[in-house]
C-alpha positions as CSV (number, residue, x, y, z in Angstrom):
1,X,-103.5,111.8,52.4
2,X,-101.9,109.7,49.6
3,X,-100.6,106.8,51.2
4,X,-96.9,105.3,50.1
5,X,-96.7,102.2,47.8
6,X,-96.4,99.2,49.6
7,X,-93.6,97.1,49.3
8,X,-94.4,94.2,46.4
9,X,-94.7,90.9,48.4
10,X,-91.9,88.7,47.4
11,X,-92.7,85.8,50.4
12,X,-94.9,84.0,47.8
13,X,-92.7,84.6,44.8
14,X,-90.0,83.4,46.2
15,X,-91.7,80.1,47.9
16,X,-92.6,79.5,44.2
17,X,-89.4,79.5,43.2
18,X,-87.5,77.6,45.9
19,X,-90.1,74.8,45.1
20,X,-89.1,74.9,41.9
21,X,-86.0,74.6,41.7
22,X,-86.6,71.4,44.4
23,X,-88.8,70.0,42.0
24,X,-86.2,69.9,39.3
25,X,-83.6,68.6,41.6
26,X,-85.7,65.6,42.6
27,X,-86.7,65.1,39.0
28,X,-83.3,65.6,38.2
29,X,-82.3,62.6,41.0
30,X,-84.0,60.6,40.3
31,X,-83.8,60.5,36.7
32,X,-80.0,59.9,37.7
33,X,-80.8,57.0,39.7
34,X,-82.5,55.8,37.3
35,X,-79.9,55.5,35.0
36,X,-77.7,54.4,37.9
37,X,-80.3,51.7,38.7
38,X,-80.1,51.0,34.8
39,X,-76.5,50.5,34.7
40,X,-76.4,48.2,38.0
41,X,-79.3,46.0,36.4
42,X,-77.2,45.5,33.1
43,X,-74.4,44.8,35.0
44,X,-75.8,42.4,37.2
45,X,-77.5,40.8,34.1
46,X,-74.0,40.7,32.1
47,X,-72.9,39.0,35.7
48,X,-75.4,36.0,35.8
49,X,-74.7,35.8,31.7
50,X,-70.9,35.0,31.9
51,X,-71.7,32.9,35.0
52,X,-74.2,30.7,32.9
53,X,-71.7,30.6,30.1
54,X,-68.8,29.5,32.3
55,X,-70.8,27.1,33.9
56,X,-71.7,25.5,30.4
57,X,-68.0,25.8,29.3
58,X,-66.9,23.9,32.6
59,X,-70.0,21.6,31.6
60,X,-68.5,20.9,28.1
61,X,-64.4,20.8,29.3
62,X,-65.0,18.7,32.0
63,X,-64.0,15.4,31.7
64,X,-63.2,12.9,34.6
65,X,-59.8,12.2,35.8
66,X,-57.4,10.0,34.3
67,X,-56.4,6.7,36.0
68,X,-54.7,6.7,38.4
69,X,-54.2,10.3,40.1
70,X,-50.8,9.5,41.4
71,X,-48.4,7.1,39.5
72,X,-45.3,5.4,41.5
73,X,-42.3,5.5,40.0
74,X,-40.0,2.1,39.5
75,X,-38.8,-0.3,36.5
76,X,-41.7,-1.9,35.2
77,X,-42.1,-5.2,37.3
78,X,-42.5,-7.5,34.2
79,X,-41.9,-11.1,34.9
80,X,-38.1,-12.4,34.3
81,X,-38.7,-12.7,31.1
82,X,-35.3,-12.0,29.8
83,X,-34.2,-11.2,26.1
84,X,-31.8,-13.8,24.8
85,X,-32.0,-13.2,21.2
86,X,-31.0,-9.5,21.9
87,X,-27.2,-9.3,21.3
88,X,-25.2,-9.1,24.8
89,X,-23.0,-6.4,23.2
90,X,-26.6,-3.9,22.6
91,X,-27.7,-4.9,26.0
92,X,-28.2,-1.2,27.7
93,X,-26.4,-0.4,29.9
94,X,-29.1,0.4,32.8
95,X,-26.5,1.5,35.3
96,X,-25.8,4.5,33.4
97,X,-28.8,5.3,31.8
98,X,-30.9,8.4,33.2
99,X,-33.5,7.7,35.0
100,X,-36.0,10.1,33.0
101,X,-35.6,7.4,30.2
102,X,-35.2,4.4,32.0
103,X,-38.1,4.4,34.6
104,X,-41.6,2.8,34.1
105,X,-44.7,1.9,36.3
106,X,-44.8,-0.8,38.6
107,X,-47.2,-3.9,36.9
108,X,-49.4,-4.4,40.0
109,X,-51.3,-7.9,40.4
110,X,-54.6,-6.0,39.4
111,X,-54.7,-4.0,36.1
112,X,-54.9,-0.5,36.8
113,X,-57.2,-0.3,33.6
114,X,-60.2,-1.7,35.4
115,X,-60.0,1.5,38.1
116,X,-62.6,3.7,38.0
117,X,-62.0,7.7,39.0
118,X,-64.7,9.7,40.2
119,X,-62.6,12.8,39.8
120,X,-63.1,15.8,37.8
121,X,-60.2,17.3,35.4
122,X,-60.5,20.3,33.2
123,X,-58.9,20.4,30.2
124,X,-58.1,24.1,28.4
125,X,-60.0,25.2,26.2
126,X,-57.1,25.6,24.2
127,X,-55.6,21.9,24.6
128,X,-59.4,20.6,23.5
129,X,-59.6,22.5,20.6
130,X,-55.9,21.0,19.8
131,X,-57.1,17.0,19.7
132,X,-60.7,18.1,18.3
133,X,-59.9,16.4,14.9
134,X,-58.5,13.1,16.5
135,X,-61.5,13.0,19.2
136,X,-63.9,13.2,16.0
137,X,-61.9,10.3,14.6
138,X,-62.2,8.2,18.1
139,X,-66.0,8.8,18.3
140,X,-67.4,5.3,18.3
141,X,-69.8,6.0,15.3
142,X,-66.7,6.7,13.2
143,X,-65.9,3.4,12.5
144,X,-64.5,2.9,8.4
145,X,-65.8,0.1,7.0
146,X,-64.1,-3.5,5.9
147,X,-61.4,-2.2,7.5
148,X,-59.6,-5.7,7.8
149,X,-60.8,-6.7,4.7
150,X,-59.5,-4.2,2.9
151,X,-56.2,-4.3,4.1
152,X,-56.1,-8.7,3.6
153,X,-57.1,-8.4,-0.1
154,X,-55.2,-5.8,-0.7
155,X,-52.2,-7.7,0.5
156,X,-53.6,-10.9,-1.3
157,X,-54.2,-9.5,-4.6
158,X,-50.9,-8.4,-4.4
159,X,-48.7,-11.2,-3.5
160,X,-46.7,-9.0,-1.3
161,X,-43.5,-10.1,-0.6
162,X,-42.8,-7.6,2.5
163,X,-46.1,-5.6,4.3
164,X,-45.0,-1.8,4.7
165,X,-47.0,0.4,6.8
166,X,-47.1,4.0,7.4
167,X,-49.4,6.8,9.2
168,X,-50.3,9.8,8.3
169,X,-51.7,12.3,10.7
170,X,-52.2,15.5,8.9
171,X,-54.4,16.9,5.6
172,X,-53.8,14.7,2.5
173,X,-52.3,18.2,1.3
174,X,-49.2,17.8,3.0
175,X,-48.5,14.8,1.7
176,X,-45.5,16.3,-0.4
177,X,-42.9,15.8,-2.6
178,X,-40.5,14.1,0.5
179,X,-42.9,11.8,2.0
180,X,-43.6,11.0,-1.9
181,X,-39.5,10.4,-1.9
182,X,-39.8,8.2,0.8
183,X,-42.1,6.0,-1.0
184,X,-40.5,6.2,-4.2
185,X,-37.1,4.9,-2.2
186,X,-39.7,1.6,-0.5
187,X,-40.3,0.5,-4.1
188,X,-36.6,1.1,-5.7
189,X,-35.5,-1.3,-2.9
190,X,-38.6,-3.5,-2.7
191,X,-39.7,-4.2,-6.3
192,X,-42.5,-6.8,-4.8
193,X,-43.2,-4.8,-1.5
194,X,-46.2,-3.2,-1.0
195,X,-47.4,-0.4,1.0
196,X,-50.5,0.6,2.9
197,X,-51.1,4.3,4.6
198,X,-53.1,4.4,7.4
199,X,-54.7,7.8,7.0
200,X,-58.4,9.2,6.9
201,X,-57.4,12.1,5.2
202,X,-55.2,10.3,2.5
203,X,-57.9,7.3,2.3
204,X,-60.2,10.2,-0.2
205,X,-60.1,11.3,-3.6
206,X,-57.5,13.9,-2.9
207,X,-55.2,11.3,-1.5
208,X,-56.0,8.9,-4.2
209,X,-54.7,11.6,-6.6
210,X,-51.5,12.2,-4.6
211,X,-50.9,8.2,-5.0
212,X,-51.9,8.2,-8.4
213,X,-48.5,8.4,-10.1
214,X,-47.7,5.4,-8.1
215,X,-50.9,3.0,-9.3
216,X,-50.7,3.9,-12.5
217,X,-47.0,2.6,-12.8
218,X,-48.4,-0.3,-11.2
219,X,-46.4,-0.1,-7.6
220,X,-49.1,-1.3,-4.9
221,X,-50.0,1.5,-2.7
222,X,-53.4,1.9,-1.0
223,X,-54.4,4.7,2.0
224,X,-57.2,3.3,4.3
225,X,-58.8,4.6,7.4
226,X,-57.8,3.1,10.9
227,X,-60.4,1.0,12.5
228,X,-59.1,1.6,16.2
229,X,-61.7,-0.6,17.6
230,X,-60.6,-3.6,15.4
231,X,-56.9,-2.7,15.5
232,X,-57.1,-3.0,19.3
233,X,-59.2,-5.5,20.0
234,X,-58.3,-8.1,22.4
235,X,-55.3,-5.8,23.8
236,X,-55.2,-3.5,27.0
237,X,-55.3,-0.7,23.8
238,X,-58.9,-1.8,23.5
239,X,-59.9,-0.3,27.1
240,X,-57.4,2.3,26.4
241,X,-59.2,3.6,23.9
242,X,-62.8,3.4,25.6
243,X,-61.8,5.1,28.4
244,X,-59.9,7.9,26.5
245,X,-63.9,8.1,24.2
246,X,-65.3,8.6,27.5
247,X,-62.8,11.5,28.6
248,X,-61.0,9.4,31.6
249,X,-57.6,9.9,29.7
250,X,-56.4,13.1,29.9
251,X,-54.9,13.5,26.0
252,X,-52.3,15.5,26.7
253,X,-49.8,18.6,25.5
254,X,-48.5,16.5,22.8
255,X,-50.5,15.8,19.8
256,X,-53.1,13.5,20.5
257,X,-52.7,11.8,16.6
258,X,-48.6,11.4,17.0
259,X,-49.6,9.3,20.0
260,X,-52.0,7.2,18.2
261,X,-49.8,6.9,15.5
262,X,-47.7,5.4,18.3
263,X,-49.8,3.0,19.3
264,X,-51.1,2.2,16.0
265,X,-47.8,1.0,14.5
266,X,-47.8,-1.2,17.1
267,X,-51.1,-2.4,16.4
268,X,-50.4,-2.9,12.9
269,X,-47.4,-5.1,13.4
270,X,-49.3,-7.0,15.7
271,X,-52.7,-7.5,13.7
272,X,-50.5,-8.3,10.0
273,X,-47.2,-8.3,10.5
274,X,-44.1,-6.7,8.6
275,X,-42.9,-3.1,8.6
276,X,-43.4,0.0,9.7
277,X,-41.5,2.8,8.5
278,X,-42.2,7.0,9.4
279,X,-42.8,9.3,6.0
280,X,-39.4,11.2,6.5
281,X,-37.5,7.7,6.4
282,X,-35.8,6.9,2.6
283,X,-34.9,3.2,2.4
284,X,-31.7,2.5,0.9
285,X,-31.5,-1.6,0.7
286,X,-33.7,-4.4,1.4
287,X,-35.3,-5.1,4.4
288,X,-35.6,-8.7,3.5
289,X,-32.6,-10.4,5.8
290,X,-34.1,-8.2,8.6
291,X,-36.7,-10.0,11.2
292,X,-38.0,-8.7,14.9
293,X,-35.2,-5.7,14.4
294,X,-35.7,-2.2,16.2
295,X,-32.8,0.6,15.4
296,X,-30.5,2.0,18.5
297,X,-30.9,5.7,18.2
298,X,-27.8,6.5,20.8
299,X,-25.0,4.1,22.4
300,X,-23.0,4.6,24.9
301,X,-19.8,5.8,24.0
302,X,-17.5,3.9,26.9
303,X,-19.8,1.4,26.9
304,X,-21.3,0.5,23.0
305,X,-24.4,-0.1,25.0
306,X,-27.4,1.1,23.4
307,X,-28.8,4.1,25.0
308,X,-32.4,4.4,23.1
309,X,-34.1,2.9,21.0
310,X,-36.5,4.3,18.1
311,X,-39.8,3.5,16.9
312,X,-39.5,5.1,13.5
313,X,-38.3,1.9,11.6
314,X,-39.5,-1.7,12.8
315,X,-39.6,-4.9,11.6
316,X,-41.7,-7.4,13.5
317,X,-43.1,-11.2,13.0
318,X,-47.0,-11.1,13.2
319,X,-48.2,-11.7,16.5
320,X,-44.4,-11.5,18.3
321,X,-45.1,-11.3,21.8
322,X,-42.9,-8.1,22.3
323,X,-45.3,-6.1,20.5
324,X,-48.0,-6.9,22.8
325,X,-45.9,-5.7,25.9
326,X,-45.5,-2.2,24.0
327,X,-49.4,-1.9,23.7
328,X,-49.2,-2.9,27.4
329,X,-46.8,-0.5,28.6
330,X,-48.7,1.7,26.5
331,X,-51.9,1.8,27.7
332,X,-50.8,2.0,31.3
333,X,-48.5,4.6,31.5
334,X,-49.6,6.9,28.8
335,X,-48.5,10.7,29.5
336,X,-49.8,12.9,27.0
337,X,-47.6,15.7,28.4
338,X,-43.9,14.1,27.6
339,X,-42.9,14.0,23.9
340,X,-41.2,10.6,22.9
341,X,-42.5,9.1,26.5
342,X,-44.9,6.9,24.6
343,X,-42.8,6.1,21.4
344,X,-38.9,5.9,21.4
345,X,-38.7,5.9,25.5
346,X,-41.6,3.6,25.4
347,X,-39.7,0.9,23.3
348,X,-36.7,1.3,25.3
349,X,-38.4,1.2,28.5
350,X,-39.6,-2.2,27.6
351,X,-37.0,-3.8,26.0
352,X,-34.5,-2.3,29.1
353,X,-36.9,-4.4,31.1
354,X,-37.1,-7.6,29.2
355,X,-33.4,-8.4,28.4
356,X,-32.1,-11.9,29.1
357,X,-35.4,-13.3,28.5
358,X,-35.8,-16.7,26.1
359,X,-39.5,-15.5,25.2
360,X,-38.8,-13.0,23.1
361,X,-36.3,-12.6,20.2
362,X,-35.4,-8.9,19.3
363,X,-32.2,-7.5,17.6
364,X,-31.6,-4.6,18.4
365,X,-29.5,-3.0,15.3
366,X,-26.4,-0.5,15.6
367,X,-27.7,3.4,14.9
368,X,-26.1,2.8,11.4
369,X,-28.8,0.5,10.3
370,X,-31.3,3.8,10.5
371,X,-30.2,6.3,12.0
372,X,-26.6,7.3,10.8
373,X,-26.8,10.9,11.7
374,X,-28.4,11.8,15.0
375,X,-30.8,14.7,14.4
376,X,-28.5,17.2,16.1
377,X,-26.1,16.8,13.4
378,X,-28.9,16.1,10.1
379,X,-27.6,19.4,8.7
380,X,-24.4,17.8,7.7
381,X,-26.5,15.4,5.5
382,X,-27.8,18.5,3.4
383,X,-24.6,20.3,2.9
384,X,-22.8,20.4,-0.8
385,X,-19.0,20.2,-0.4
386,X,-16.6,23.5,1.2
387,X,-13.4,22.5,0.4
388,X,-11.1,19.7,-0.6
389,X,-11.4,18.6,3.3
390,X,-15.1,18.4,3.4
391,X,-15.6,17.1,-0.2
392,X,-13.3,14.3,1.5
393,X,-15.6,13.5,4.6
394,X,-18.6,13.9,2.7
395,X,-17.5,11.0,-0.1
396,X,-16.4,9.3,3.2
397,X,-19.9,9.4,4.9
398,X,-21.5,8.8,2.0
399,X,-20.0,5.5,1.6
400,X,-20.2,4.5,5.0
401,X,-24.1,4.9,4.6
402,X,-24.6,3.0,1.4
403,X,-22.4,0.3,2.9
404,X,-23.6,0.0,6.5
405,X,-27.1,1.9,6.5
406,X,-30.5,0.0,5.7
407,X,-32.4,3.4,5.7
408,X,-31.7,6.9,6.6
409,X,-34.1,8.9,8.6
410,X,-34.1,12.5,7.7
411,X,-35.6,13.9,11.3
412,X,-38.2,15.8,9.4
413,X,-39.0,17.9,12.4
414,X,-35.7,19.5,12.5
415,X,-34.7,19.1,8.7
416,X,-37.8,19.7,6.8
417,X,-36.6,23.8,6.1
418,X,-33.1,22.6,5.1
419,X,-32.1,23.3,1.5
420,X,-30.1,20.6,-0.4
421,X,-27.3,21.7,-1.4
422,X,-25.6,20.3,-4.7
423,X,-23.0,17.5,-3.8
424,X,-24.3,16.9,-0.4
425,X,-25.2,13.3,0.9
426,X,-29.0,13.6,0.6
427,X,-28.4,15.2,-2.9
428,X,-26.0,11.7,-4.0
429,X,-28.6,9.2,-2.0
430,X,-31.6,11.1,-3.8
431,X,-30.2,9.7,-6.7
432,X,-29.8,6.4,-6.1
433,X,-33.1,5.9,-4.7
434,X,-35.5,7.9,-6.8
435,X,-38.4,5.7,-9.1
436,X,-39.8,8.7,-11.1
437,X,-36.0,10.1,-11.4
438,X,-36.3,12.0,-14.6
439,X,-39.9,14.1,-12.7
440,X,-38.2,14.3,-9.7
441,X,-40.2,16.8,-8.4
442,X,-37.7,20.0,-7.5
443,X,-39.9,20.5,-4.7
444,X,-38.6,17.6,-2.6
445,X,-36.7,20.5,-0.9
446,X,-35.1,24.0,-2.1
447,X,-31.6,23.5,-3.7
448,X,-28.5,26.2,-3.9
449,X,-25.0,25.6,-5.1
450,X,-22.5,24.5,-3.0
451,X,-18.7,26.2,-2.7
């Protein structure tokens, strides 16, 4: 009897194939943790990285606190030392002056130089980056040599009969054909004067060359590299200035060289003597009748009380003792953060706080002397003639200034992308004032016709 087929067996087939396909699952798991494991190790590598490199960054940005956290507000409490040689009728009138420019810090018994902070300030990367070239400069080992002796025979060979100084802060590049103008108007007015530009960048051969036209016609001009430590020596500047190496001074928003080009005018002055004039200033007359003079920038208009001063023209005695309380007010309340606050508001601080003294004779000059046209109103300067009316005011103005004006300062900041136009001011006072006259470089500024 022929049996019937028997049923094929799939129990073991099928086994087979159920562990097979859980073998490839697992190998497929844990292949995918694996990656997964991959990815969570490189990101917890990447993790560690950027902490390391942030703790490095806040190693190198790090810098302690300046002095002191917390400044009071007040007038400065210098002695009564009040200004008699400053005219009563450009006395300020501190009732009515703003207490944003008038207010200074309290002079305590012990110098707030000598504290010491043990806090911690960061300063942006950005803002670091901003002063790096003016940190490098600062670094004790940069120290340019014969700095003093430079600068004494150069004035002694010379036989100078007024000391000009001048800084420059940027690339010997942009030395151009304005602040070349500006020098060309020192020596039309000052025949014996000579001049000396405190600049590392213009005290190179590239800077010689820009000079050069100037030596070779036998004007005295010479660029040398500041020696802070020599320039500030014996002055609260001189701690100033170590603490700021160190990192205890917090440098600031504002350019860190336009506020060592603040205090080294002073400095300068101080040290030698004479006059310090800004590279967007064109000198019309001699200086030689002025002595201890600052400009009024502003008066009061009820008043005829000067408002603010300016530092962009001076002319001090060697040594004068106001000079020193600049410096002073200087190096304690330095704020790197408020433009002017250690320059023009500086100076008027001061002097607001000094008046009726015997000790110190300052004139304080009317804002003709320097400053006939506020820098709200500089465009006026550059503009040629629109009608018969204008033509009128501008002769008028134009007058006014060569009669009245020792210097014009052109407010570079605001003016510096102003064409001159023909028949304007600037265009007549170029004129006048000019050395090399018949190279006068067209590139002193773009010109267009007037109406």
């Amino acid at each position: 009897m022929k049996l019937p087929p028997k049923k094929p067996n799939c129990v073991p087939s099928c086994q087979q194939h159920s562990w097979t396909l859980m073998a490839g699952f697992f190998r497929f798991c844990s292949l995918h943790r694996l990656q997964q494991c991959r990815r969570y190790l490189l990101g917890l590598l990447s993790f560690l990285l950027l902490i390391v490199l942030a703790c490095n960054g806040a190693t190198i940005f790090c810098l302690p606190e300046p002095f002191p956290a917390k400044i009071p507000l007040g007038p400065a409490s210098f002695l009564p030392e009040n200004v008699a040689g400053i005219s009563k009728d450009w006395q300020s009138a501190s009732t009515k002056q703003s207490a944003t420019l008038m207010y200074s810090v309290k002079e305590e018994n012990s110098s707030p130089i000598s504290q010491k902070s043990h806090k911690v300030v960061v300063f942006p990367r950005k803002r670091r980056r901003k002063h790096r070239m003016a940190f490098k400069m600062l670094q004790s080992g940069f120290q340019p040599v014969l700095f003093s002796t430079r600068v004494k025979d150069f004035f002694t060979a010379n036989s100078c009969g007024i000391r000009f100084f001048m800084t420059w802060i940027s690339s010997f590049k942009s030395f151009g054909e304005r602040e070349l103008f500006a020098v060309q108007s020192l020596f039309k007015s000052h025949p014996n004067g000579c001049l000396v530009i405190i600049s590392s960048s213009m005290d190179s051969k590239g800077g010689m060359n820009v000079l050069k036209p100037f030596s070779d016609n036998g004007f005295p001009v010479i660029a040398i590299s500041p020696d802070y430590d020599f320039l500030f020596k014996s002055t609260l500047a001189e701690s100033w200035l170590h603490r700021l190496r160190r990192g205890e001074v917090d440098p600031g928003g504002v350019s860190l060289g336009q506020n060592l080009s603040n205090l080294l005018r002073l400095a300068l002055l101080y040290k030698f003597g004479g006059a310090y004039i800004d590279t967007d200033v064109i000198i019309l007359k001699s200086f030689t009748n002025l002595r201890n003079a600052i400009g009024a920038q502003t008066v009061d208009l009820v008043t005829g009380n000067w408002t603010r001063l300016n530092n962009a023209v001076m002319v001090f005695d060697k040594g004068h003792p106001i000079l020193l309380k600049f410096i002073e007010e200087f190096a304690r309340t330095f704020n790197g953060n408020k433009w002017g606050y250690n320059g023009p508001y500086l100076l008027s601080r001061v002097v607001q706080n000094l008046k009726g003294s015997d000790r110190y004779d300052v004139n304080i000059l009317k804002p003709m002397a320097f400053y006939p046209l506020d820098w709200s109103r500089i465009r006026s300067l550059f503009q040629g003639p629109k009608n018969e009316a204008h033509s009128k005011w501008l002769r008028g103005k134009l007058n006014h200034i060569r009669s009245q004006s020792y210097a014009v300062h052109l407010w570079n900041r605001k003016s510096k992308k102003i064409e001159i136009e023909e028949g304007s001011i600037i265009a007549k006072i170029i004129s006048d004032c000019c050395v090399f006259c018949n190279s006068l470089a067209s590139g002193f500024a773009s010109r267009k016709q007037g109406v």
